[in-house]
C-alpha positions as CSV (number, residue, x, y, z in Angstrom):
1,X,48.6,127.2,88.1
2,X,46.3,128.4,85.5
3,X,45.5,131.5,83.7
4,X,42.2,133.1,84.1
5,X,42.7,135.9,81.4
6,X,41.2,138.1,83.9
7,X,43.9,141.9,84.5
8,X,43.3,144.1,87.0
9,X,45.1,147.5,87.6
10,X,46.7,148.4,90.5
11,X,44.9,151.6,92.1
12,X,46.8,154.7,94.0
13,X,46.9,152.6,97.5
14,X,48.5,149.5,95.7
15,X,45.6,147.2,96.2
16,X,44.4,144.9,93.1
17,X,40.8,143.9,93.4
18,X,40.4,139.5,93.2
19,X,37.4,139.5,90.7
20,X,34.7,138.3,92.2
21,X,34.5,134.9,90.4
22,X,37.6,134.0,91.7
23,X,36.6,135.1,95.1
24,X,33.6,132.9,94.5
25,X,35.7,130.4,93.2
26,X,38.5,130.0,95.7
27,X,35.9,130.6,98.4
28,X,38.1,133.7,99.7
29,X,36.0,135.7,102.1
30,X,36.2,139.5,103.3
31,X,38.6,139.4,106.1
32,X,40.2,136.7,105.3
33,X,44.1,137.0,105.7
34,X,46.3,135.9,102.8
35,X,50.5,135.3,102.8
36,X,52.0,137.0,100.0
37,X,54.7,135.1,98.0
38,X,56.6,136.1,95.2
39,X,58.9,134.2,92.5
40,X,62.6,134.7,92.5
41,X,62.4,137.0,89.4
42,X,59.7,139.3,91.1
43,X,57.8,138.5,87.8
44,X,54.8,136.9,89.6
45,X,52.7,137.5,93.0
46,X,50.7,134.6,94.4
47,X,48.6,134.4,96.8
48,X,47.7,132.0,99.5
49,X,44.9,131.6,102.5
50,X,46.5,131.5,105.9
51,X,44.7,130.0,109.4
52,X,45.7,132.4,111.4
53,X,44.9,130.4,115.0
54,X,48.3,128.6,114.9
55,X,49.4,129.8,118.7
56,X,48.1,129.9,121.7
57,X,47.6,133.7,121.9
58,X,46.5,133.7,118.4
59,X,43.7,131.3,119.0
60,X,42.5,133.4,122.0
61,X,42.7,136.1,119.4
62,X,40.7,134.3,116.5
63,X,37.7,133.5,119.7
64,X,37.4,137.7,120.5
65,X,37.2,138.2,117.4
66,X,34.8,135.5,116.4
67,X,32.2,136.2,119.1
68,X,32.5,140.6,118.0
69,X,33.0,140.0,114.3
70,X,29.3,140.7,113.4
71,X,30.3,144.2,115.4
72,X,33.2,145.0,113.6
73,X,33.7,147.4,110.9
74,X,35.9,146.1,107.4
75,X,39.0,148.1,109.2
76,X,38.5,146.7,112.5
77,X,38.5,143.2,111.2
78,X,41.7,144.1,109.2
79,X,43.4,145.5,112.2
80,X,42.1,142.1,114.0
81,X,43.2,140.0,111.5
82,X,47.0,141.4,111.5
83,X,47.2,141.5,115.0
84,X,46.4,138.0,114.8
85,X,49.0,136.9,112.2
86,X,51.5,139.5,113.3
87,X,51.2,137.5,117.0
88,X,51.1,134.2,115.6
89,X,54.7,134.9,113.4
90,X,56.0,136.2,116.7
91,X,55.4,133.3,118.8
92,X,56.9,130.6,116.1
């Protein structure tokens, strides 16, 4: 892991903004879902991309959402995107 040098603030909702370089960079997209891990001295967050098709149920999931996702507002595709990983932790 590297430094970027790059701070960002956390706003009044508790979301931090990923510059857009490193978006760019780590070729994150909007919607994309993300697993949250922290160190064992809650001194440092990382995060990391996550397939969420891993199941069955979750890959019939991923198709509905695939073929309406041009359709779908930014908080539908979040709401589609948890559903998905929140059914895919479930089934494993």
């Amino acid at each position: 892991m590297r430094a970027t040098g790059i701070i960002r603030r956390v706003d009044n909702l508790g979301r931090i903004v990923i510059p857009k370089e490193v978006r760019r960079t780590m070729k994150i997209r909007e919607g994309e879902a993300m697993e949250i891990f922290t160190d064992a001295d809650q001194q440092m967050v990382c995060f990391q991309k996550v397939e969420l098709s891993k199941t069955p149920l979750g890959d019939e999931l991923q198709k509905i959402y695939n073929r309406y996702e041009a359709e779908l507002s930014r908080a539908e595709k979040g709401y589609f995107n948890a559903l998905i990983q929140s059914v895919n932790s479930e089934e494993e």
